[in-house]
C-alpha positions, 0 to 999 in steps of 0.5 A: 351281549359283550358288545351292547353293554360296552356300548351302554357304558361308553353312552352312560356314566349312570349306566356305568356305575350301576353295570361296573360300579363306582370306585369307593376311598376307604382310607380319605386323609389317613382315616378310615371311612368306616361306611364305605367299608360297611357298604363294600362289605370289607373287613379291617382285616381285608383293608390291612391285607389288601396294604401289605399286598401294596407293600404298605405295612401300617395303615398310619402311612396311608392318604387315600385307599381306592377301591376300584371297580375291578376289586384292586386297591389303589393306594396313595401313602402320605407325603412323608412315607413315599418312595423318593424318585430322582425328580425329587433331588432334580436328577436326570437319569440316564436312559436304561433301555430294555434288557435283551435275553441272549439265551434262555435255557441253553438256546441262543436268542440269534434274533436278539443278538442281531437286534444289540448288533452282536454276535455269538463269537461275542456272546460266547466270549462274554459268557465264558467270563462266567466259567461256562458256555452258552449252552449251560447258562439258563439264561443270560441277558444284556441291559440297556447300560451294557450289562449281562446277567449269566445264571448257569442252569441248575442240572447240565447234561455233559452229553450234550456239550462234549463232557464240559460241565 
């Protein structure tokens, strides 16, 4: 069943939107379209709930507000109350990469020491930084730019690591 109704909605946008529905603006240009809210059968206070879920505190910050077919809402805030990017000030940043977990829960990640071709004579020097050995970081990570992250667990059972703490 799964399989012909995707078939029927790649073959007919009508079927599609009688199948899936069709996005709905609740918010065009900053004002409310008060029928659409009445066909979607959603209350201003679901709209300013769904805002604050977009980290949108007023709805005087907002363009457009998009219900999508699958129930999130889509919001595009003015002009004015967008979060800057470096493309606006013609910054190029540098390239961050992916951070590496090096240990999680006091076990060593060997494969992903491996992969930023280190080693656990390294990691056991840097951790040591933090006061603590690898088996007592919760976890411990290594960014892009080079950068670790140690958190020492919580509860450290001293049995295991010859009395340390």
């Amino acid at each position: 069943m799964h399989l012909i109704i995707s078939v029927i909605n790649m073959k007919s946008i009508r079927a599609r939107e009688i199948i899936c529905g069709k996005p709905r603006i609740l918010i065009y240009r900053g004002k409310i379209n008060e029928e659409a809210l009445r066909k979607e059968r959603f209350t201003i206070n679901e709209l300013e709930e769904r805002l604050r879920g977009n980290n949108i505190s007023s709805l005087g910050d907002v363009e457009y507000a998009v219900l999508e077919t699958s129930g999130g809402l889509t919001v595009i805030p003015k002009p004015s109350k967008r979060n800057t990017i470096p493309e606006d000030f013609n910054i190029e940043p540098e390239y961050e990469g992916i951070p590496y977990d090096l240990v999680i829960d006091g076990v060593i990640m060997n494969e992903n020491l491996k992969e930023v071709g280190k080693d656990q004579t390294w990691l056991k020097k840097e951790v040591s930084k933090f006061g603590i050995n690898p088996e007592q970081a919760l976890i411990v990570t290594l960014d892009g730019k080079g950068q670790i992250f140690c958190q020492k667990k919580a509860k450290f059972d001293k049995s295991k690591n010859g009395g340390m703490g």
